[in-house]
C-alpha angles and dihedrals in degrees: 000000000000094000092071083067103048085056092104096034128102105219155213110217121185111186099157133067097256099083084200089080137068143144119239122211142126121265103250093171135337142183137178107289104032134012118211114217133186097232125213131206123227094282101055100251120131111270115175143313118262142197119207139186112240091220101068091054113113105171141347133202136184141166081048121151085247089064103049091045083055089071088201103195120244108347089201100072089066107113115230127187131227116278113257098038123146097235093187094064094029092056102032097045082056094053099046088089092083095277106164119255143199114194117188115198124217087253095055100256117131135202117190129180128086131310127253118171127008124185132172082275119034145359126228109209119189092229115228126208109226082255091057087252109147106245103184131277119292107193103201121198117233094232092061101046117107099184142337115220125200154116086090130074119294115190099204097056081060096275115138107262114267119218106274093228 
């Protein structure tokens, strides 16, 4: 699989219709269905950890001028998971403690707060205002779900807000 060779690469990732934007990261595992990056601002600092659904990858790049202008510091403390692992379950069973998330859907549409129940199908999130305020369940289904972004701060799960950068 192409992936395997993508493991030591910092890369561009566009999974949404503008081809003008794209998250950079670094593979840390991947398997058919989703890959997990560690993901980097602008600037080349570490941002977030996201999980994100093969199928709404259109085209990757790497070893691109915009990379290496990013200067991202030591590629080897990035954290990487066995092959072969069911991300689905590896990611989602570490965040059922009440780690903040952020799930966009393949339609745009984003619900951010913690999760509270995942199953095969579907996952239920206690949605969170930007101020922590409760603001009701979304309950979101796996195939319509883009990315999941966390591990970082999310305003609107009740973190302070991190520089959008």
């Amino acid at each position: 699989m192409f992936w395997e060779t993508l493991m030591d690469e910092f890369i561009e990732i566009y999974s949404e219709d503008d081809v003008t934007q794209f998250d950079v990261g670094k593979l840390i595992a991947y398997d058919d269905e989703w890959i997990l990056i560690d993901s980097f601002d602008k600037n080349g600092q570490y941002k977030e950890k996201q999980l994100m659904s093969v199928s709404t990858i259109f085209r990757i790049n790497y070893g691109t001028k915009y990379i290496k202008a990013l200067g991202i510091q030591d590629p080897n403390e990035t954290s990487k998971l066995n092959p072969g692992v069911d991300l689905w379950d590896e990611v989602l069973n570490a965040l059922s403690d009440g780690q903040p998330v952020s799930v966009t859907l393949v339609n745009g549409d984003v619900a951010c707060g913690t999760l509270a129940e995942y199953t095969e199908k579907y996952l239920r999130i206690d949605q969170k205002e930007e101020d922590g305020e409760d603001d009701g369940v979304a309950i979101v289904f796996r195939a319509d779900i883009a990315y999941i972004e966390y591990d970082q701060k999310i305003p609107c799960a009740g973190s302070e807000a991190s520089d959008p950068s």
